[in-house]
VOROFI-766116 format. One record per atom (N, C-alpha, C): residue in one letter; x, y, z. Coordinates in steps of 0.02 Angstrom, whole numbers, padded with zeros to 5 digits, always signed. Example, Ala and Ser with C-alpha at 12.3 -4.5 7.8 and 13.67 -1.06 7.14 Angstrom:
# residues 2
A+00660-00284+00390 A+00615-00225+00390 A+00660-00165+00390 S+00642-00112+00354 S+00684-00053+00357 S+00645+00002+00394 
***
This chain:
# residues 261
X-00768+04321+02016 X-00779+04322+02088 X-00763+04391+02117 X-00691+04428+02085 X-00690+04497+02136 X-00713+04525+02100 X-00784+04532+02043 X-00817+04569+02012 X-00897+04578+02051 X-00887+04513+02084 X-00956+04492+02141 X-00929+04528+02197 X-00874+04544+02222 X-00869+04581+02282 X-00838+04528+02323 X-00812+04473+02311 X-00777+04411+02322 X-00701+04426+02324 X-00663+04429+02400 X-00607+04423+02388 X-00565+04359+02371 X-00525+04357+02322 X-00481+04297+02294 X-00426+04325+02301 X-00405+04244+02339 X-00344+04255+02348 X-00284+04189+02328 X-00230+04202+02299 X-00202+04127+02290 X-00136+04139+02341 X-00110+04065+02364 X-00041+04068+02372 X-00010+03999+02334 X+00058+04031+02308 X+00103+03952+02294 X+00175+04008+02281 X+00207+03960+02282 X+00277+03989+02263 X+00289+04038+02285 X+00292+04037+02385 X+00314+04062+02432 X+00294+04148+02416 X+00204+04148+02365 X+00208+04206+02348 X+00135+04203+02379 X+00105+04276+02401 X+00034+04271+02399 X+00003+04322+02354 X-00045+04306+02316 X-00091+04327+02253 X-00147+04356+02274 X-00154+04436+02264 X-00205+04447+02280 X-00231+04475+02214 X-00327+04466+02203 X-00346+04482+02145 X-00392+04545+02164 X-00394+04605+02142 X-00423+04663+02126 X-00413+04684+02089 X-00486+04738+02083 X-00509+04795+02016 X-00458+04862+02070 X-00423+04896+02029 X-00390+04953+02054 X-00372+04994+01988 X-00358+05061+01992 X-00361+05106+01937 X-00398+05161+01951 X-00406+05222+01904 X-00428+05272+01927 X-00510+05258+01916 X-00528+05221+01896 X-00604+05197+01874 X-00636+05138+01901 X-00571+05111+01942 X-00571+05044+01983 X-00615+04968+01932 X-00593+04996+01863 X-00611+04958+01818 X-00554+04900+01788 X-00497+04900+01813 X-00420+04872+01792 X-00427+04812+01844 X-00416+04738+01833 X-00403+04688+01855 X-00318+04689+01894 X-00310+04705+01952 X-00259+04686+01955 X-00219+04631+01980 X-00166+04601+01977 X-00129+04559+02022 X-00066+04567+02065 X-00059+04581+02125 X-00015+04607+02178 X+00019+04533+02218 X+00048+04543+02204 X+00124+04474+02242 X+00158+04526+02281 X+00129+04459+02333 X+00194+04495+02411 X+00231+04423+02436 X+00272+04404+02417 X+00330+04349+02453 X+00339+04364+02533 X+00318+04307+02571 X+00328+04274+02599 X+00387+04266+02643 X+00422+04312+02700 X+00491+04314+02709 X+00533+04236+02740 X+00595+04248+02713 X+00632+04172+02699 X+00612+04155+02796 X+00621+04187+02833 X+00607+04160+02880 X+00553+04146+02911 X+00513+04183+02881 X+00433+04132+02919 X+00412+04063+02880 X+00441+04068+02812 X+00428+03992+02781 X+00478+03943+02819 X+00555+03985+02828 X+00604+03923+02851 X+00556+03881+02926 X+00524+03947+02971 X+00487+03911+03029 X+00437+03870+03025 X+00395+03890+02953 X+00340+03813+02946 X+00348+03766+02927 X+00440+03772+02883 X+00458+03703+02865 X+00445+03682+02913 X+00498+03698+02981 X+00536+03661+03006 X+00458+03628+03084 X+00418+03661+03078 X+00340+03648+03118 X+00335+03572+03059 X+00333+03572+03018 X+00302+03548+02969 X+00323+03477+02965 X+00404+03489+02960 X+00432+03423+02960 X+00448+03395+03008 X+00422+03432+03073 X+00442+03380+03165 X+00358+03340+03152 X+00319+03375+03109 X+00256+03326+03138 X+00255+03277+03099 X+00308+03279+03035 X+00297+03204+02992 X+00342+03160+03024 X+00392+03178+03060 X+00422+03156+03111 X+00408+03115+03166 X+00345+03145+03184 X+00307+03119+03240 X+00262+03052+03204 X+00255+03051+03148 X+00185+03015+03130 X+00155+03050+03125 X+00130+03115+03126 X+00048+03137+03139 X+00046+03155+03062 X-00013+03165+03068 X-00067+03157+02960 X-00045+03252+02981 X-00039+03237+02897 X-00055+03323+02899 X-00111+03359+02924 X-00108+03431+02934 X-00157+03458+02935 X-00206+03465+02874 X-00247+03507+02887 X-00278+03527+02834 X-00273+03590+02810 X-00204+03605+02806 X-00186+03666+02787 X-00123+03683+02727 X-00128+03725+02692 X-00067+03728+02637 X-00006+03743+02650 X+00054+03722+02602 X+00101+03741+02634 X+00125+03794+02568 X+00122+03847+02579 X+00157+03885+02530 X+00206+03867+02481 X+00259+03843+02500 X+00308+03822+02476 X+00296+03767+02418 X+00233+03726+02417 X+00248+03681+02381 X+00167+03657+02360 X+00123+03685+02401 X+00026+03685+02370 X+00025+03743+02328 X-00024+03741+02310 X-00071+03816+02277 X-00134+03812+02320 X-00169+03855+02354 X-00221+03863+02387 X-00257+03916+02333 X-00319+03919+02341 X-00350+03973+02335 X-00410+03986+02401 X-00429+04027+02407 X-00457+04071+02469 X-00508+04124+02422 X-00555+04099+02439 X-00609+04142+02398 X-00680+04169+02454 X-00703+04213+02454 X-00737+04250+02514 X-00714+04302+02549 X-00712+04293+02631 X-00704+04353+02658 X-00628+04305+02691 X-00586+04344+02677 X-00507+04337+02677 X-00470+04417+02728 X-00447+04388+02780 X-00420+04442+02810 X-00463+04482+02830 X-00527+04468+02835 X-00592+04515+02849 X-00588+04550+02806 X-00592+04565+02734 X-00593+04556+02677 X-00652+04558+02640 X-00675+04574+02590 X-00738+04558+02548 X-00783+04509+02583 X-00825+04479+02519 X-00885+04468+02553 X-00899+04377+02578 X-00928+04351+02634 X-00937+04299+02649 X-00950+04249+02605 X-00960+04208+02577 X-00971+04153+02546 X-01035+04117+02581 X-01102+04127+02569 X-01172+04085+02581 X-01145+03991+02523 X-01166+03973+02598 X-01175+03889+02585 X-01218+03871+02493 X-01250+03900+02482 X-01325+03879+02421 X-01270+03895+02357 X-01217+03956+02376 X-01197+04001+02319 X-01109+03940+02304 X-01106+03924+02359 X-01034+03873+02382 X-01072+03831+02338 X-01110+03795+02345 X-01155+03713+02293 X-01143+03742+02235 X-01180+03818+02224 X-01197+03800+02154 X-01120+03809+02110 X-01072+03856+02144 X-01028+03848+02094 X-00969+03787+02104 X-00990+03724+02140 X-00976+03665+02145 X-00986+03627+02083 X-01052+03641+02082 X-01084+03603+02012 X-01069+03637+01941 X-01057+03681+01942 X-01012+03711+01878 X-00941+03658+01867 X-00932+03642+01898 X-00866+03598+01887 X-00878+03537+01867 X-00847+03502+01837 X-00864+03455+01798 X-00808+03383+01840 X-00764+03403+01859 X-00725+03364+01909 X-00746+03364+01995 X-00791+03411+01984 X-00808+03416+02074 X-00880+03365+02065 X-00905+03367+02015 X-00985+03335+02006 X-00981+03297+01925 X-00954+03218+01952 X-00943+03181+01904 X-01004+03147+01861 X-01014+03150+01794 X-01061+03109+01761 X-01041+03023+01788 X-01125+02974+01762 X-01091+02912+01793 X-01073+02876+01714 X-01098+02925+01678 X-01078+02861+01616 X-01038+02951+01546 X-00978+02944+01528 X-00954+02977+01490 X-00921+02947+01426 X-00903+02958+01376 X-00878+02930+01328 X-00818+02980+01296 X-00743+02997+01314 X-00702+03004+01289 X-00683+03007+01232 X-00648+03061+01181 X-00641+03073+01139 X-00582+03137+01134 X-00537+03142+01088 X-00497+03175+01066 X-00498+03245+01051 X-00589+03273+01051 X-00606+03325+01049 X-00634+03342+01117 X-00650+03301+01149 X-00704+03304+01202 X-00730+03249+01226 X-00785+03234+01296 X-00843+03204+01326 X-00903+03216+01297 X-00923+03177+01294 X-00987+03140+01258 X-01021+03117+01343 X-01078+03150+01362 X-01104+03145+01430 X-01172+03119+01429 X-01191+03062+01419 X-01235+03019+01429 X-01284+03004+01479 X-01268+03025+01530 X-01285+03022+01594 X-01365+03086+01589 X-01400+03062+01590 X-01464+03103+01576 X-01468+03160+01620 X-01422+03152+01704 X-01441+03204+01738 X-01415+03260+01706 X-01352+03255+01648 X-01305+03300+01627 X-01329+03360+01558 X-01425+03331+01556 X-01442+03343+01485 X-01429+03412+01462 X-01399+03429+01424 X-01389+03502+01399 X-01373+03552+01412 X-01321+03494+01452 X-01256+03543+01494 X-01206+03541+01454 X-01165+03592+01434 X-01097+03620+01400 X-01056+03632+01433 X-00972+03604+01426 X-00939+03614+01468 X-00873+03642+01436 X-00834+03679+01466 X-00766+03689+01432 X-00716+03693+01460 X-00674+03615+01459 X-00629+03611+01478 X-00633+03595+01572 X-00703+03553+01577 X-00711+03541+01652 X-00766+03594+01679 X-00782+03672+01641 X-00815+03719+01694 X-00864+03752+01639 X-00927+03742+01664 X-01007+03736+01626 X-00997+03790+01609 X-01034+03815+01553 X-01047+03856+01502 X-01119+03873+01509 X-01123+03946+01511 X-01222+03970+01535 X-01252+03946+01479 X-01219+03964+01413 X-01263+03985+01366 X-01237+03951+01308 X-01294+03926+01251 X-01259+03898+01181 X-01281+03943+01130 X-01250+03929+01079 X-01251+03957+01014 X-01325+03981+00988 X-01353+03916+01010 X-01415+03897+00973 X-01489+03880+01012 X-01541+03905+01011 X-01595+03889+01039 X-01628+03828+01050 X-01600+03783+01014 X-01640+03720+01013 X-01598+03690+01082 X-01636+03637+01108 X-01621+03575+01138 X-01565+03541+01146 X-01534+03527+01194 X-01477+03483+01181 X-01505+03421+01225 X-01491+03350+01188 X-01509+03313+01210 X-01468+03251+01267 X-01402+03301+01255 X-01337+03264+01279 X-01305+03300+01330 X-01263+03306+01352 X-01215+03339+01387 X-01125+03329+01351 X-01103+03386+01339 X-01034+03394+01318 X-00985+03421+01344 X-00931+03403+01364 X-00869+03450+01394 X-00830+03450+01340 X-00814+03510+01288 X-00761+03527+01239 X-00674+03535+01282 X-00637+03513+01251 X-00577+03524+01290 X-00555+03573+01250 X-00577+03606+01196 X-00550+03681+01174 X-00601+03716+01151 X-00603+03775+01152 X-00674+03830+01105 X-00626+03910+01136 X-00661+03944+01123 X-00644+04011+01117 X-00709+04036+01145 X-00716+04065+01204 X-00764+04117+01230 X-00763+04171+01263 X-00842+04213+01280 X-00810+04297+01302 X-00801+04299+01368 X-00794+04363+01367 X-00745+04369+01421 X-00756+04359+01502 X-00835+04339+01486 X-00872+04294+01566 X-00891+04217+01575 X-00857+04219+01503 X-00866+04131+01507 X-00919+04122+01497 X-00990+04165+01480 X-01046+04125+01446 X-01072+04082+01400 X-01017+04097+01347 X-01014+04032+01307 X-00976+04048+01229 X-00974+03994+01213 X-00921+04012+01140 X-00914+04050+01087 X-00881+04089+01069 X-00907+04144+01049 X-00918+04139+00969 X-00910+04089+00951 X-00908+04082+00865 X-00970+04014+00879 X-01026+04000+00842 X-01075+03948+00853 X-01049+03914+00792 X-01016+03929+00736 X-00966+03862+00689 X-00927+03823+00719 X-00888+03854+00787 X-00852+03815+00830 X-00877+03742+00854 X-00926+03798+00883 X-00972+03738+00937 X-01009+03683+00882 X-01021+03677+00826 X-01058+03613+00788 X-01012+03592+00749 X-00942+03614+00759 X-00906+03582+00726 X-00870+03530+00776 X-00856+03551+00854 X-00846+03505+00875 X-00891+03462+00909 X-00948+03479+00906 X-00998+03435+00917 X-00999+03381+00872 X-00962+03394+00799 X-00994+03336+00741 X-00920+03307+00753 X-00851+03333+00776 X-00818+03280+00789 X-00798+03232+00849 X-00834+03278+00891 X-00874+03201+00979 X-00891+03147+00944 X-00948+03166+00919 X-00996+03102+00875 X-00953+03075+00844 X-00923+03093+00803 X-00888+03048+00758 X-00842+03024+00796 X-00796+03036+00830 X-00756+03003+00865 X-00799+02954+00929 X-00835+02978+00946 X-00883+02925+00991 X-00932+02867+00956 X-00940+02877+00905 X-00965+02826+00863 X-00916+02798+00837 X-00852+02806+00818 X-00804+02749+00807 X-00782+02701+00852 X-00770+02750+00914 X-00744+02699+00970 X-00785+02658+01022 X-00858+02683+01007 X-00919+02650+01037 X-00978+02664+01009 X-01000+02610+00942 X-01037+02624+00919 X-01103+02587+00956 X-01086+02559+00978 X-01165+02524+01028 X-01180+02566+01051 X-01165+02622+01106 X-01206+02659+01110 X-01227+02738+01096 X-01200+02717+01035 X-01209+02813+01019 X-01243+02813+00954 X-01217+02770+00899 X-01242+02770+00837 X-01300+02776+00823 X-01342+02748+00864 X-01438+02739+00850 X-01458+02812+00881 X-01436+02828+00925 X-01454+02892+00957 X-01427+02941+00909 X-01388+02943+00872 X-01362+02993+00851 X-01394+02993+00768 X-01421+02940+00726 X-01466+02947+00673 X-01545+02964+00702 X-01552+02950+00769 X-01625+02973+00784 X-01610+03034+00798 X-01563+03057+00815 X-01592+03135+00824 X-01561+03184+00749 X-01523+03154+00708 X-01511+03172+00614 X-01607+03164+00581 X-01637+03108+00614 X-01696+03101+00584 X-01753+03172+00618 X-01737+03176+00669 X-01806+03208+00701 X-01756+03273+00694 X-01715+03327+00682 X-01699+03373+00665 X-01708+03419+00729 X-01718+03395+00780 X-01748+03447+00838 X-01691+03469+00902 X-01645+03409+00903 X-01592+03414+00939 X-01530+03485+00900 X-01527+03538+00982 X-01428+03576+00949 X-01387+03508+00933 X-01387+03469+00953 X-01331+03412+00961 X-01334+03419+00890 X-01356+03404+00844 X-01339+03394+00763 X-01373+03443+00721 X-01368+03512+00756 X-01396+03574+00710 X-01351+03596+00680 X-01358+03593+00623 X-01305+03606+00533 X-01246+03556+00555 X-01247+03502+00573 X-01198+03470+00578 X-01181+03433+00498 X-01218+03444+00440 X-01207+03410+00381 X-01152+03452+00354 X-01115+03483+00371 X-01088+03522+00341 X-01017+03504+00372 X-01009+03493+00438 X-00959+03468+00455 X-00965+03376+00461 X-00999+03346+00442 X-00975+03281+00451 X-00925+03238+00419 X-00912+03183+00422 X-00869+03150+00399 X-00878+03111+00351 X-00834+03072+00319 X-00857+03028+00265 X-00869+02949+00302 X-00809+02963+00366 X-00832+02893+00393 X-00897+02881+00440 X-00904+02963+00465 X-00971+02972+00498 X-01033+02961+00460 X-01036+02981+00379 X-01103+02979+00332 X-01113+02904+00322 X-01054+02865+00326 X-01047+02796+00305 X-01065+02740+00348 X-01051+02771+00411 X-01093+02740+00474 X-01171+02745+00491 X-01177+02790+00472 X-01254+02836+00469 X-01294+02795+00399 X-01273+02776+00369 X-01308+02758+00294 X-01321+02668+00309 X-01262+02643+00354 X-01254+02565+00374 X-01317+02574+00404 X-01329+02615+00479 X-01361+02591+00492 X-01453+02588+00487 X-01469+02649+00452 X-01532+02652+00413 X-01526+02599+00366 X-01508+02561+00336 X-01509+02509+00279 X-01509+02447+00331 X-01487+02441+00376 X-01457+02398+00465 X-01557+02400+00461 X-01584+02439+00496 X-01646+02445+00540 X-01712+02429+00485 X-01673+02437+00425 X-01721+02407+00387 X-01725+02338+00335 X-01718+02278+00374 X-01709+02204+00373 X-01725+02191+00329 X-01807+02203+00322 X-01842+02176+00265 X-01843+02211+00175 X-01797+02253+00187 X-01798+02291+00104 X-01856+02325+00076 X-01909+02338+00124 X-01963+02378+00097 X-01950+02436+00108 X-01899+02483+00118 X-01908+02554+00124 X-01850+02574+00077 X-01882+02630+00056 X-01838+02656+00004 X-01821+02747+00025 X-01751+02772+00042 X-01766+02839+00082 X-01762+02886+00052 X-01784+02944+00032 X-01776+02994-00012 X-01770+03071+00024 X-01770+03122-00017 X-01760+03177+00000 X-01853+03230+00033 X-01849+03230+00095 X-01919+03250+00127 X-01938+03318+00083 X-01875+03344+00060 X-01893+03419+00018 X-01947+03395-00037 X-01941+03340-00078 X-01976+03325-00143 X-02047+03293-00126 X-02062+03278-00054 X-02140+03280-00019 X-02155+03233-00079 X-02230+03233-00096 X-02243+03193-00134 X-02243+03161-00204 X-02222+03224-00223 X-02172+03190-00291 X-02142+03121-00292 X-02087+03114-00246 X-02067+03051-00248 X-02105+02999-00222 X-02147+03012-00176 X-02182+02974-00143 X-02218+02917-00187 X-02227+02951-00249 X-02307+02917-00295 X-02224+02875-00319 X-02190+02902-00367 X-02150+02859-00396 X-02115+02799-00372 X-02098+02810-00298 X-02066+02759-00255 X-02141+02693-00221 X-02193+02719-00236 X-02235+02674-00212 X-02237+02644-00279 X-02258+02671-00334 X-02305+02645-00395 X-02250+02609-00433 X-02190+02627-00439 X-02132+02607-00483 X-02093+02571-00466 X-02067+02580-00390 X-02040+02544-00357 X-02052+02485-00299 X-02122+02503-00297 X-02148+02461-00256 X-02108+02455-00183 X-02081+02525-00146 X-02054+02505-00071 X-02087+02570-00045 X-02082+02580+00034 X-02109+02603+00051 X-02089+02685+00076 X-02084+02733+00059 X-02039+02806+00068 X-02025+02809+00114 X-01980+02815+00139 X-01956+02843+00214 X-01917+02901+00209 X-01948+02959+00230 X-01920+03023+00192 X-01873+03057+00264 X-01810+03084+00240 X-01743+03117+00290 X-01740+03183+00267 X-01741+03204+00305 X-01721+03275+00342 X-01685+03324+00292 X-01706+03376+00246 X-01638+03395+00190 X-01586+03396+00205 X-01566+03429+00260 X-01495+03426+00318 X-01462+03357+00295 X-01505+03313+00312 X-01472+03226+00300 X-01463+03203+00230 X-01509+03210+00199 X-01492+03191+00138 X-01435+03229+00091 X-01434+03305+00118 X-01378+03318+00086 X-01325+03292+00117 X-01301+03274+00184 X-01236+03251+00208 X-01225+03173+00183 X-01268+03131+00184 X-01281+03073+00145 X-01240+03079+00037 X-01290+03128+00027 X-01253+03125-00035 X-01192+03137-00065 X-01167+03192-00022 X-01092+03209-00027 X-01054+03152-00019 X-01079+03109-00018 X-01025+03037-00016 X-01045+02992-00047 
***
């Protein structure tokens, strides 16, 4: 924000926080605390506590002593105004200010279901511009840990990001497999979703084992037999002519995470 020309400002602990670039290059972030003298706080106590006195609701104002405010815009006639369009959008960066209606909890993270949320990344509550990876996300995720640079565009290691992507899933498919499990072998099958790009590498044994139930699950009648899509028609002739079922060929990605177990 004071890189936009945005003055920020915090107060709490009878201190006020001001944030600027200062230095001989005016390239240095700084932070300047000026306290608050004991007697102008002792006078808003004492404003403060005749009106809870009275009954009346608080204001709508902080009390140093015991809120944290922040003050972002033109402060003290100060930097620059704050436009209404620019107020929304970094509303919606927040993940607590603009709630999904359907989320699924997990030990690594949210699992965001809610379609308006599609292929949105979040960290730790506050959206992420950018992912690792070019493809598609078909979900929405808030990670409660990752490592990123120094504007917050997004994580800075992409092993991070599919590693905890493969343990959402797994932890969201244990604790609610109705609705994640089928979604989450359709998009292992169609290979097109970031949501499970190189995720065979980090999965689980209880994740491959869930994943194997339910392809053997969707196919009732015992006519399909699934093989490796790399060996194309090779297997194809043998599994029709020898085996008599019908190929249903997975993803190399899948079949190697499948076999490792």
């Amino acid at each position: 924000m004071v890189r936009e020309g945005y003055r920020v400002q915090y107060e709490a602990s009878n201190f006020t926080w001001t944030m600027k670039f200062a230095g001989r290059d005016k390239n240095m972030l700084y932070c300047f605390l000026r306290d608050m003298s004991e007697t102008k706080i002792a006078t808003q106590k004492i404003k403060y506590n005749a009106r809870l006195q009275k009954g009346a609701s608080r204001e709508l104002k902080n009390n140093i002593w015991e809120d944290v405010s922040v003050k972002i815009g033109k402060v003290n006639g100060i930097g620059d105004k704050i436009e209404k369009v620019n107020f929304l959008k970094w509303i919606d960066v927040s993940l607590d200010l603009n709630r999904p209606l359907k989320m699924i909890d997990t030990p690594h993270g949210q699992l965001i279901l809610d379609d308006a949320f599609k292929g949105r990344i979040y960290l730790k509550g506050l959206l992420l511009e950018n992912s690792s990876t070019t493809k598609p996300f078909q979900f929405g995720y808030n990670f409660f840990n990752g490592t990123v640079d120094r504007d917050r565009k997004g994580l800075t290691h992409s092993s991070e990001e599919v590693s905890v992507l493969a343990q959402i899933w797994a932890a969201a498919i244990w604790s609610n497999e109705q609705d994640t499990l089928e979604k989450y072998v359709l998009m292992l099958r169609r290979q097109e979703a970031a949501d499970v790009d190189q995720t065979e590498a980090y999965m689980s044994d209880a994740t491959a084992k869930k994943v194997w139930e339910h392809l053997v699950m969707i196919d009732s009648e015992k006519k399909s037999f699934y093989h490796d899509r790399r060996n194309g028609d090779k297997d194809i002739e043998i599994i029709q002519s020898s085996l008599k079922k019908e190929p249903e060929q997975l993803p190399g990605s899948l079949w190697d995470a499948l076999r490792k177990f």
